[in-house]
N, C-alpha and C positions, 0 to 999 in steps of 0.2 A: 274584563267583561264578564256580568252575571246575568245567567239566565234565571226569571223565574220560576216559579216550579209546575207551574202549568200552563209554558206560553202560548199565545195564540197565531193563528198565522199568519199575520201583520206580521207580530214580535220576531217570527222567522224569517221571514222574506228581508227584516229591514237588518237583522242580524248576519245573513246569509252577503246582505248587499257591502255592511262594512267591513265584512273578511275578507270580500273580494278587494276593496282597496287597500288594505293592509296588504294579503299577498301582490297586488302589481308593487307596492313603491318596492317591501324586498326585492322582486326581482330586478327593478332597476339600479337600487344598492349593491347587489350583488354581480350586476354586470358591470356598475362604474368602479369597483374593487376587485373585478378580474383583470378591466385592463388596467389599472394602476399597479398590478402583480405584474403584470408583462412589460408596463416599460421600468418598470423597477428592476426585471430581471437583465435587459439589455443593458442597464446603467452599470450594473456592477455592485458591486454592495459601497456602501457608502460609510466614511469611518464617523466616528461616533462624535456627537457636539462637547464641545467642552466640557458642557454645562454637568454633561452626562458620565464625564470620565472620576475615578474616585481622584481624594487630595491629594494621592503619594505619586499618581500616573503624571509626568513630565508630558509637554503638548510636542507634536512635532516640529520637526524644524519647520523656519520658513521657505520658500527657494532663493538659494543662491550658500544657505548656510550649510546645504548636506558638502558632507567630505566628497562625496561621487564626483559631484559638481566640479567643473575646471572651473577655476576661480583666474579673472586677470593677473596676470604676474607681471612684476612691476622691472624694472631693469636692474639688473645686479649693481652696486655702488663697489665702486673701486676700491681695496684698500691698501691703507697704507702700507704697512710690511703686512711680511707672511705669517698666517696664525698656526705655523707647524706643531708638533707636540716637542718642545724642546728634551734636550736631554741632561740626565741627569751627570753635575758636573764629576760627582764622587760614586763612580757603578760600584759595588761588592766586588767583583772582580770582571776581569776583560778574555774572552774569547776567540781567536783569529782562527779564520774558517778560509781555505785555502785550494785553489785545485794541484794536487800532486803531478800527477801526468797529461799529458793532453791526451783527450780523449778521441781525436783524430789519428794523431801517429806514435803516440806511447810517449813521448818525450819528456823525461824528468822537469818539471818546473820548479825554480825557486826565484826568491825573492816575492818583487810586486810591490803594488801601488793602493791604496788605499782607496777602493771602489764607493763603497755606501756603510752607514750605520743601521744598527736595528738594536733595541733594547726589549730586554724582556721578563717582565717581572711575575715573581714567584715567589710564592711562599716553602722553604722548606719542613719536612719534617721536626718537628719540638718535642721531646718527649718531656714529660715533668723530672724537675730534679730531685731524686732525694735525699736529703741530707739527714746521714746520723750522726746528732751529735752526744758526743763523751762527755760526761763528767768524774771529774781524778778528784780523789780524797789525796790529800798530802799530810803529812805528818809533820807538824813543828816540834822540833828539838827543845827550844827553849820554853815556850809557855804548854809542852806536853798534850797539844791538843788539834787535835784532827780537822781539816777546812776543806769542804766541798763546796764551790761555786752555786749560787741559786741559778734556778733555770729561768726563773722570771726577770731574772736582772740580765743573764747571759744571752737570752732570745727575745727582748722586750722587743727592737726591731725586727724579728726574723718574722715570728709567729703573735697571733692573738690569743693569751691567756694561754690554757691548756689543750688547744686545740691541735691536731695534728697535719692542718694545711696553713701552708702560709701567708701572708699579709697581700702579696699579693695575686695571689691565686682568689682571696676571698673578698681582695676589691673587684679583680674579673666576675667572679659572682652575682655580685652587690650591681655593678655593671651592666651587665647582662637585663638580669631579672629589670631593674629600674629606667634604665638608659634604653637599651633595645628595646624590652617589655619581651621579653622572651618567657615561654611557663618554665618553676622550677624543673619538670619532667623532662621538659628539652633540652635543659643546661646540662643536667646529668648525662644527656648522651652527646650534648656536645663536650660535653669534657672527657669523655672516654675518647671519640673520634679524631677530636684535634691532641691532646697530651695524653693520653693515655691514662686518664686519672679515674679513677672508680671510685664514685661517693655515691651517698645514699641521697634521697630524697631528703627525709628526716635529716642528714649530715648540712645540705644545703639549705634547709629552717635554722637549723642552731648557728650556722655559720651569719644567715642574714640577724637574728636575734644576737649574737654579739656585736656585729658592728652600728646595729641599733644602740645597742646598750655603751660603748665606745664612746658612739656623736650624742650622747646626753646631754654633755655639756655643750655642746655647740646648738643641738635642737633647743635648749635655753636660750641660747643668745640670740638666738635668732628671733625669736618672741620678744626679745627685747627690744630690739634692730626693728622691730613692725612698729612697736607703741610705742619709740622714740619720733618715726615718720610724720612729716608731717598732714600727710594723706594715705590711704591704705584705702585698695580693692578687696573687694568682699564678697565672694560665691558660695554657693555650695550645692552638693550633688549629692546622691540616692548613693550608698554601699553599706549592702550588703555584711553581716555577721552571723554566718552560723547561721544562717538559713534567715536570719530574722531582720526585717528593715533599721537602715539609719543613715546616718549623712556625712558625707566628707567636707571638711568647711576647709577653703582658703581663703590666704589672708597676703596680699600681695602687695610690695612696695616697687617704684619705678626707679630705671635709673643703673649705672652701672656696677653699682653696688647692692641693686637691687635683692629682695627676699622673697622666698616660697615657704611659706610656713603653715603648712597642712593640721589639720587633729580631724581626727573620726570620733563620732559621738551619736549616743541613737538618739537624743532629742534635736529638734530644728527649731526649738526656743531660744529668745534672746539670750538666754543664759549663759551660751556658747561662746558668742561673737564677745559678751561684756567679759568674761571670764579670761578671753583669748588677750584683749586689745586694755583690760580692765577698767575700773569706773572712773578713772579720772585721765582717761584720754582726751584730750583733748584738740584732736586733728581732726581729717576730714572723713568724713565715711564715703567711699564709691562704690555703689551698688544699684543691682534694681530696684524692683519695688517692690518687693517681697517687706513683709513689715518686723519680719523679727533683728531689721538695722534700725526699729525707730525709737530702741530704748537711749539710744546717744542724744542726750540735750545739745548738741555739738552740732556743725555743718554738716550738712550733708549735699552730695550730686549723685541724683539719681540718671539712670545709664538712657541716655538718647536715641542708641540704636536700639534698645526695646523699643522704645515708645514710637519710633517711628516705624520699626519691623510691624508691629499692630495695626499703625495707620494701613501700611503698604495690603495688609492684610484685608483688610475694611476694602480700599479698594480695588481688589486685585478683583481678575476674570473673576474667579473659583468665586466668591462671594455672591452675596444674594443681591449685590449692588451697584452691577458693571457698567450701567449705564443712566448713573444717578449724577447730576454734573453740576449740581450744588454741592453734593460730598465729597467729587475730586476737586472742585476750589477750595475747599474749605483745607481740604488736606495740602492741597499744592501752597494756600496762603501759612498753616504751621508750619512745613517744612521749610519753607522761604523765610519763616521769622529765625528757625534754626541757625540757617545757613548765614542769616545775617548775624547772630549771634558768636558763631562761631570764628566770623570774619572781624571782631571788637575786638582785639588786641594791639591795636594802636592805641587806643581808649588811654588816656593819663589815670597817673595811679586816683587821683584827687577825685575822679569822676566816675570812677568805675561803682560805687554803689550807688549811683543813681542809673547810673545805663543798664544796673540789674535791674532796677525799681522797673523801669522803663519796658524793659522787653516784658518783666512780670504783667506787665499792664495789660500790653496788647495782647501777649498771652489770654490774660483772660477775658478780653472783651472778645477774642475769638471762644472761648469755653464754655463761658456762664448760659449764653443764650440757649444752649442745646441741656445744659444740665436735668431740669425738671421735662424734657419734654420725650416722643416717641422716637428721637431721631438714631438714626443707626451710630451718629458719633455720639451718644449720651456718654456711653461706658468712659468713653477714651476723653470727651467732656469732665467728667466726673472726676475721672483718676488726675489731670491736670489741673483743675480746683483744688484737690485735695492736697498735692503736691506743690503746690506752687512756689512756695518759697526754695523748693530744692531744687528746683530745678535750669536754674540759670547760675549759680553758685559759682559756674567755671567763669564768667564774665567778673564778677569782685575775684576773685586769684586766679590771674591767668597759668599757674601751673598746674592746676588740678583740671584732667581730662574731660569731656563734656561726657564719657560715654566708659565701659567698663568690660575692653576690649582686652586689656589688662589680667584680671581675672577672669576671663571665659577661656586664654592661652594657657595660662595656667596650670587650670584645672581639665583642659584637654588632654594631658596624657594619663592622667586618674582616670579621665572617664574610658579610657580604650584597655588601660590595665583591668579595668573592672570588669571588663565585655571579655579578655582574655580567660580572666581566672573568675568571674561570679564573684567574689568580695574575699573575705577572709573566714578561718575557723573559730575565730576565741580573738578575745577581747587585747591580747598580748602579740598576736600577729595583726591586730587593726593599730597596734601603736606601734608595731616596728614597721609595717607600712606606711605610717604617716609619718615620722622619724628618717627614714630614706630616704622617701618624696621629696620631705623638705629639704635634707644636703642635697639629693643629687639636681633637685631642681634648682637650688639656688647657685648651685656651681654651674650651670648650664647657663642660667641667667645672665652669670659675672663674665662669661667666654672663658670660664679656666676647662681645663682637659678636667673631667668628673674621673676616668681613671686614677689619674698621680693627686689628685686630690686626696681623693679616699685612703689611698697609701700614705702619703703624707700625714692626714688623719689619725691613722691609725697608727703609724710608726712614733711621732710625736706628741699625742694626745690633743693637738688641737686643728 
């Protein structure tokens, strides 16, 4: 509102009249938002809408799912025998606990009858062994010449190289650090606490850098054993060097003789995966959709539970689209071509490349429509055009997985190593941790014990 600069008194009177209705509607504002404070206050405070909570906050339970809650319980079922803790047939040794006198009238007692059992298990004190071993110079009479045993031929099982612990103390190491994911810092006091053994930090690098240097030959064959496959999983993950970004790539095959074959590298270009699996592989690639797997002119199956984690995404609450019910059809009708897809392994061999043809189809006459337009499925539109051919691959060879659950198991114990220790210092501990990775994870894979592996390993060089 502007006054002129010399108004008259109309101008006032008519100015004076519109303030006046301006102050009554506030006052009536301000008393419909006093009582709206007061029954808001009897209400209680109210928790927040969904809509309102950030992406990481989990929604409450429903009722009936809190633990508080008695939930109906159902009638115990009979069983069959008893699921006691049996005992073990062969104890370390046996103990007979006995009352001597009676404790009523003093009365020596002997003999008795066999009341109950109880076991009890224990670890005793270990301290580490250490062995000095001699070596005698001898003197031959007849060729006049003096013979000392080498130490490298005499301790090739005992010890690795020149080191002064031995083989397997330095697979419990190897162990530890890989298997458990324990920090080297803590190994060094668990080795004081359980054997008594004092190593350095530094002593437990060089210890893990020999046994790296050891499975050389086996970290080879294992790279061979992927690009012999005739499919291989394909991830890769963020680690750290020296403070400076790069990426852990694996490279996984299925099966009981399956492989873990790890490299660290600071590019996340094709170069890696071609250099790993090299250019004239000719199997299948499983991975996402990250594009540095599309230098392979080869098959490829990209990973389903991405593509559908994104759907769920698209329509979950937390999205901008909860109550959009052409987009949950649309997503209920892709994931239902999945499901049917997944269920094609009856299919004859004969027919299976046209029941890929087939689902590619309806695939895309669900895809294309939304491609060029504003719709919230374009993106997930788009990425399904573009992929098309790779994506039903598991229907023509029913052994290859529709999905790249495979390599994301994998590389889960990388990623928790990573969060333990922040990456590595130098370029030679990013290759003895991906050298270890790979034995102890492919030992893990095959069900062999990764302890007496390692020893084994190391005792016989392969």
């Amino acid at each position: 509102m502007t006054l002129p600069e010399q108004p008259t008194i109309e101008q006032l009177l008519a100015i004076n009249a519109e303030l006046r209705e301006i102050i009554g509607s506030l006052h009536e504002r301000i008393a419909e938002l006093e009582s709206e404070i007061v029954r808001l206050r009897k209400q209680g405070p109210k928790p927040p809408a969904l809509s309102d909570l950030p992406h990481f906050v989990k929604p409450n339970k429903t009722k009936g799912e809190s633990k508080n809650e008695p939930k109906e319980r159902k009638g115990r079922r009979q069983r069959d025998r008893g699921y006691s803790r049996p005992l073990d047939p062969n104890p370390t040794r046996t103990e007979t606990h006995a009352v001597d006198q009676c404790p009523d009238c003093g009365h020596n007692l002997t003999g008795g009858t066999l009341h109950s059992q109880r076991e009890v298990i224990d670890i005793p004190p270990v301290m580490a062994e250490v062995v000095r071993h001699r070596f005698l110079a001898r003197w031959c009479g007849v060729c006049k010449k003096r013979h000392i045993p080498r130490s490298i031929d005499a301790l090739s099982s005992a010890v690795l190289g020149q080191h002064r612990f031995g083989i397997r103390l330095t697979s419990l190491v190897a162990h530890l650090v890989n298997v458990c994911r324990v920090p080297v810092r803590t190994v060094k006091k668990l080795l004081a606490s359980l054997f008594g053994v004092n190593i350095s930090t530094g002593g437990i690098i060089a210890l893990l850098k020999s046994i790296a240097q050891a499975g050389a030959a086996t970290y080879d064959d294992l790279r061979e054993q992927v690009r012999s496959s005739p499919f291989v999983h394909a991830d890769e993950t963020g680690f750290r060097e020296d403070g400076l970004n790069g990426y852990l790539w694996s490279f996984s095959t299925p099966g009981p003789s399956g492989v873990r074959y790890f490299v660290r590298d600071p590019s996340r270009g094709h170069q890696v995966p071609e250099e790993v699996l090299g250019s004239n592989y000719r199997g299948i690639i499983v991975s996402d959709f990250y594009s540095g797997y599309s230098y392979h002119l080869g098959l490829h199956q990209h990973c389903w539970v991405h593509l559908l984690r994104d759907l769920k995404k698209l329509t979950d609450t937390y999205t901008t689209y909860p109550d959009d019910e052409p987009l949950k059809q649309w997503a209920g009708q892709v994931h239902g071509l999945y499901m049917e897809a997944t269920s094609s392994c009856w299919v004859r061999k004969k027919d299976r490349t046209r029941a890929r043809e087939r689902f590619q189809r309806r695939l895309m006459a669900l895809a294309r429509p939304f491609v060029k337009t504003n719709a919230p499925q374009a993106i997930l539109a788009k990425r399904m055009v573009r992929f098309e051919p790779e994506l039903f691959t598991f229907v023509e060879h029913p052994h290859v997985p529709p999905d790249n659950n495979a390599a994301e198991r994998a590389i889960r114990p990388a990623v928790v190593i990573r969060k333990v220790s922040g990456g590595t210092r130098s370029e030679r501990g990013s290759n003895t941790r991906a050298v270890l990775m790979s034995l102890f994870g492919t030992w893990q894979a095959r069900n062999v014990d990764p302890l007496e592996a390692c020893v084994n390993m190391l005792r016989t060089g392969a």
